[in-house]
N, C-alpha and C positions, 0 to 999 in steps of 0.2 A: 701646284698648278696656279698658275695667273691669268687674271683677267681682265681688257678695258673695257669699260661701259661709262656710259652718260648721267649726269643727274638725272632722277625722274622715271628712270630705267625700270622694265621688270625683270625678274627673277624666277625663273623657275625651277621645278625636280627634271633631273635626264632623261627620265623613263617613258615621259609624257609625248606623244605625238601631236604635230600640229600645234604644239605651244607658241604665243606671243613674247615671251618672253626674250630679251635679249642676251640672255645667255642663261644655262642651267645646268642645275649642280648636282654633284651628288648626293644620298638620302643623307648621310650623315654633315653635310656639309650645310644642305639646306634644313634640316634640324636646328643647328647650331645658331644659324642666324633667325630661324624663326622662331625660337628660346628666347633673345633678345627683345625682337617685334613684338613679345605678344609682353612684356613689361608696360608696366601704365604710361610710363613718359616716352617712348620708345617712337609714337607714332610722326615728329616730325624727320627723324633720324629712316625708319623702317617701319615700312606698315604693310601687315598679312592679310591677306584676305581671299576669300575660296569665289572663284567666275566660274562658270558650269561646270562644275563636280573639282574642277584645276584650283591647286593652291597656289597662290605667287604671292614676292614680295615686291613692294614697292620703294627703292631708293627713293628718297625726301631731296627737298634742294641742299644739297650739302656733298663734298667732297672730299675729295683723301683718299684712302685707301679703309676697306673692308676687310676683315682677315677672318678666318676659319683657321683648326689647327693643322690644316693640308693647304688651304686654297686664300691666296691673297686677289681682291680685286679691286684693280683701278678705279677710282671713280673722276671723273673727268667733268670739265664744266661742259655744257652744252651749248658750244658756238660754233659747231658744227652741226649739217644733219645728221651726221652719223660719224659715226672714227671707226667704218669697214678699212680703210686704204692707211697705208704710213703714213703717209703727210698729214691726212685729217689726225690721225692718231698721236704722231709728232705736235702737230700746232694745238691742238688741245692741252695735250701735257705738256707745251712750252710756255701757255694762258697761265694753265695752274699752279707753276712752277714760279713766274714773273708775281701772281699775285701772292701766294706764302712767300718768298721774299718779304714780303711789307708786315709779317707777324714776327714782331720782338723776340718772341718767346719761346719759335721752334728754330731746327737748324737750319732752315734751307737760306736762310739771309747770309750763310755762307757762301753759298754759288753766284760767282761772280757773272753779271750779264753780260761780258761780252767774249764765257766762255760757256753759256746755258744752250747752244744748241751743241755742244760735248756729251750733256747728261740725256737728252729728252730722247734718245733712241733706247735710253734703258727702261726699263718699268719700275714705277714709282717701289716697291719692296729693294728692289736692288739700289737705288738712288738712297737709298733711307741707310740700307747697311753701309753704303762705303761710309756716306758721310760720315755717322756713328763711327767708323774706322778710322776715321782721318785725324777725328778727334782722340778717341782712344789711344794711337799708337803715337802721339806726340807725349800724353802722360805715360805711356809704356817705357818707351824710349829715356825721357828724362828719370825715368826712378819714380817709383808709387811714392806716396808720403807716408810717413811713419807716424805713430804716436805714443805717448808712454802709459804704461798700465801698472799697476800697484802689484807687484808682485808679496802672496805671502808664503812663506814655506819654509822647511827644515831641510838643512845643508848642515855641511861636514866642515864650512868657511863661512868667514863673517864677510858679508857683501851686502849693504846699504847696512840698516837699523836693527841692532838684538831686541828681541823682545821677550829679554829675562824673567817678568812679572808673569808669562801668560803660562798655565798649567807647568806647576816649577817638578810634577811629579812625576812628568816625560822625563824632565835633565835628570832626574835620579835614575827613571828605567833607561832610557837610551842616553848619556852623556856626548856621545859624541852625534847628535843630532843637534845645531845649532837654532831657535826658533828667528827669521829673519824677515824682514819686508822691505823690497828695496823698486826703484822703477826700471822697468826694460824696453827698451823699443820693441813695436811690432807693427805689420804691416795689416794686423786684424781690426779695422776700422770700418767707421761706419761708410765715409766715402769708398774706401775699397772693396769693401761687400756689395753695393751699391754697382760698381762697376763690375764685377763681377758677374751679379745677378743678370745685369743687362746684356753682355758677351753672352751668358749662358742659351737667352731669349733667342740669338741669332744664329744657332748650332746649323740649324740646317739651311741649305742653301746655295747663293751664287761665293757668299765669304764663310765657309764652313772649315774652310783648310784653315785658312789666317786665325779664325777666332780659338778653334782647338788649339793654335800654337802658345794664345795668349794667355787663355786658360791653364795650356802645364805650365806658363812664365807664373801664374798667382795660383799654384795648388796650394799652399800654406796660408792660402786667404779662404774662406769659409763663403760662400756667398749669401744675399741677406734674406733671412727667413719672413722679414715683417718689414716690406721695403718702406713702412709709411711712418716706422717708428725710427728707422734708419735715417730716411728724408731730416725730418727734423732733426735729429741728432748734428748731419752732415752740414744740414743750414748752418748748424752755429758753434760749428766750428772754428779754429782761427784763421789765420791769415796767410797760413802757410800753406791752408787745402784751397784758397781762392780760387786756384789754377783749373780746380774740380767743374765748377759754377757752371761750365758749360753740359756739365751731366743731369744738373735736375730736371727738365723738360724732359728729354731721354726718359729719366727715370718716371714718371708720371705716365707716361707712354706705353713704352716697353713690358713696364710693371705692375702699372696702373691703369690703361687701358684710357687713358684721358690723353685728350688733344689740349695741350699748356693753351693756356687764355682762352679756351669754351669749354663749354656743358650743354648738352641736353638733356637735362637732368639729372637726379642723384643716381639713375642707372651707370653699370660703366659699357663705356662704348666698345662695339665691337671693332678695334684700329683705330686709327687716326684719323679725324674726320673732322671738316668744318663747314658750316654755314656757310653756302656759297654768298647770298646778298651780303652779310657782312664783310666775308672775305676781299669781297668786291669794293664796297668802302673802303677799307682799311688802304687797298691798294692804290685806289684813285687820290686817295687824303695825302697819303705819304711822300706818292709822287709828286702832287701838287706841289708839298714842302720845297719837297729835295729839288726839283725842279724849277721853278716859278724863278723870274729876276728877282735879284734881292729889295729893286724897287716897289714888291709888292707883299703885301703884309698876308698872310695865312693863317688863318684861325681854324681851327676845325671841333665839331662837338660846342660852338658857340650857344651861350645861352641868357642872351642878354634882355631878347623880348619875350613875352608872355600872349599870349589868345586873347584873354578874358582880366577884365576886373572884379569881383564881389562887388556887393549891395556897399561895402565898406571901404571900396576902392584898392583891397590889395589884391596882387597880380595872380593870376588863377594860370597854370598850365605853362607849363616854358614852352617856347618853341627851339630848338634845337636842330637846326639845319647841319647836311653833313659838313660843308664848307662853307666860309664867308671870305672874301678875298677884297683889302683893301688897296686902291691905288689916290693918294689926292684925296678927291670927290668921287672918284670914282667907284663903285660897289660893286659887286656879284656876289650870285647866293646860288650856290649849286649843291644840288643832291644828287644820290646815286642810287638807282634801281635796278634790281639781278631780277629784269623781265625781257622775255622775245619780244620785241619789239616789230613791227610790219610795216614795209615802208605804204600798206595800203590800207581803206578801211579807218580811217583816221587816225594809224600809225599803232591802235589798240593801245594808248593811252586811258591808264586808270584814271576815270574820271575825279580819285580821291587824291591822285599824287596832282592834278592840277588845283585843286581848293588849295591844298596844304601850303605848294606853292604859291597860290597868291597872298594868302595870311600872311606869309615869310614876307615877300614883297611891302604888303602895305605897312608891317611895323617897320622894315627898314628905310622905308619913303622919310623916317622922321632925319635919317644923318644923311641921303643925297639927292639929289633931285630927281637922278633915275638909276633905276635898281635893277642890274640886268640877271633876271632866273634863266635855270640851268636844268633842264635835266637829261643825266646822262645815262645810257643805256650799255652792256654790250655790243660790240659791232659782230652782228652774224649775218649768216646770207639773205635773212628778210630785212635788213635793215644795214645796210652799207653807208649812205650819206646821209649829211647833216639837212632836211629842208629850211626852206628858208622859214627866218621867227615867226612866231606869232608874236600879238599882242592881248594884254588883258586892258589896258590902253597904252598912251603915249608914253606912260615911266615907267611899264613895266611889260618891256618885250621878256619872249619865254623863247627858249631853246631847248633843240630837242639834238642830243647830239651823243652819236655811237663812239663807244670807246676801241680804240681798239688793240686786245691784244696779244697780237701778232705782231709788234714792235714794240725793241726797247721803251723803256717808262718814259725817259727824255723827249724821246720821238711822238710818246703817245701826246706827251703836257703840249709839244709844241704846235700839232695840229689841231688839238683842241683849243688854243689858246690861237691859233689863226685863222677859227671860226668865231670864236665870240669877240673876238677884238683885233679883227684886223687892221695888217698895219699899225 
């Protein structure tokens, strides 16, 4: 069974009438995940809690996919009211699809964008397995990798090394038992246990045909019992399993229950899951990169100014802005916030993301004369357009401006970038 739902979502049991919840599950299902919730670190990821006599869980701002041993569910950024309809459900999963693209470390930087509305009618479990497949069947195809192993044992023929010295009172009882050690190829490695193990994880499903096929292709491969002793082993390997590199994420996942490049904790996550505000950074910084004229310089994670000085004049506190973008003289300092934003009511600006921002401002007034801040949002249905700046004064106008997306990254840099510096 599969599910979409929103960040933020509830969760409940089936049995219950009247539930808030926006989808629920069965007892064993809903066990499973609230096994995980009630772990000490658990609470930004999943958090339980009992509302009049009803148990529910609470998805945390974070995305991916949730999995149970029956039940996978969507988790979806919330830039929609709701993902009831295709399209909202579609353009959702086409947001979360665009911004894992921009993480190194998992596979979806494979799906190329301007063939990503192809995938986004699938559900995120099925999108996960082809990938996994596509990679898969290109090492299937070329030949697993082999490695050598120290064979020792007694034969009737000399093949590699005799080893006449060891127990000489065998060759008296069996002479024609020869004592030998010599190397053999085999395909029982740590990489191919490894992939193995992973196939195994995908038996059931939309690719269950494909993977059983792959599986009789490596039944004389063992799959791996202790995928974390395997991991290391496969890391250092040589240079002939290179071709593998795209399986450790996979495996950390699949095996491990971790999303490559986070954590919530030393718990393991139940699926793949990630920090939506991060998530959101990652993607706005990257694009920026990839995107921006090469006339302008891109820094991201810069940390050149500090808050505070000591009594003894050294610098107290970095400040660490998501991006700093240089042209000339020219400056910006933009951050990125994963909040609803409202285009009313003062747009529901945290009054802490505007201090933070002007700090950022006044250390950079030291290299231009005016320092244009940034901060950008999500674009959802309370927050469509960019209003016009503010000012904290005359060298430090502030922007308040929706990302959106629901358009390629190129498309997204270029709107954004002809609001803050048109023309």
């Amino acid at each position: 069974m599969t599910y979409a739902i929103t960040e933020n979502s509830l969760i409940g049991r089936h049995n219950l009438s009247g539930s808030e919840a926006a989808i629920n599950l069965a007892d064993a299902d809903f066990d499973a995940l609230k096994a995980y919730a009630l772990q000490e670190d658990a609470e930004p990821v999943l958090r339980y809690f009992v509302q009049r006599g009803r148990e529910y869980l609470r998805v945390g701002a974070w995305v991916g996919l949730l999995q149970t041993a029956s039940t996978s569910i969507e988790v979806l950024p919330k830039i929609t009211s709701d993902t009831g309809t295709t399209d909202q459900l579609v353009q959702a999963r086409a947001s979360l699809l665009r911004m894992l693209r921009a993480v190194p470390q998992v596979p979806f930087r494979l799906l190329p964008e301007a063939h990503l509305h192809q995938f986004t009618s699938r559900p995120l479990p099925e999108l996960l397995a082809t990938l996994f497949l596509q990679q898969a069947e290109k090492l299937l195809h070329q030949g697993l990798q082999t490695d050598y192993i120290s064979v020792d044992r007694e034969q009737s023929f000399v093949k590699g090394r005799l080893q006449l010295h060891r127990q000489p009172h065998r060759r008296v009882l069996y002479p024609e038992r020869l004592p030998v050690v010599h190397d053999e190829r085999t395909r029982d490695n740590a990489p191919n246990r490894l992939l193995k193990a992973c196939l195994q994880q995908l038996q059931r499903g939309y690719v269950s045909g494909r993977v059983r096929q792959y599986l009789f292709a490596m039944d004389d491969i063992p799959a791996s019992s202790d995928w974390q002793a395997d991991l290391v082993l496969a890391q250092k390997t040589n240079r002939t399993f290179a071709i593998y590199s795209w399986l450790w994420p996979w495996v950390q996942w699949l095996l491990g229950g971790q999303a490559p490049g986070t954590s919530a904790g030393s718990s393991q996550l139940p699926g793949m899951l990630f920090p939506t505000a991060r998530l959101f950074e990652m993607y706005v910084a990257a694009s920026l990169k990839r995107h921006m004229s090469a006339d302008y310089a891109v820094q991201t994670q810069e940390a050149l100014h500090h808050l505070l000085s000591d009594p003894r004049g050294t610098p107290q506190f970095k400040l660490k802005p998501d991006v700093v973008i240089r042209r000339g003289n020219a400056l910006w300092v933009l951050d990125t916030k994963w909040k609803q934003l409202s285009s009313f009511r003062q747009h529901g600006i945290d009054q802490g993301d505007l201090y933070q921002l002007y700090a950022y401002g006044q250390r950079y007034l030291s290299e231009a004369d005016q320092v244009t801040l940034v901060l950008l949002y999500p674009r959802t249905a309370t927050f469509q357009e960019a209003p016009a700046p503010f000012y904290y004064d005359a060298q430090l106008p502030l922007y308040l401006i929706p990302v959106d997306l629901s358009v390629a990254p190129a498309e997204m840099v270029s709107r954004l970038w002809s609001i803050i510096a048109p023309g």
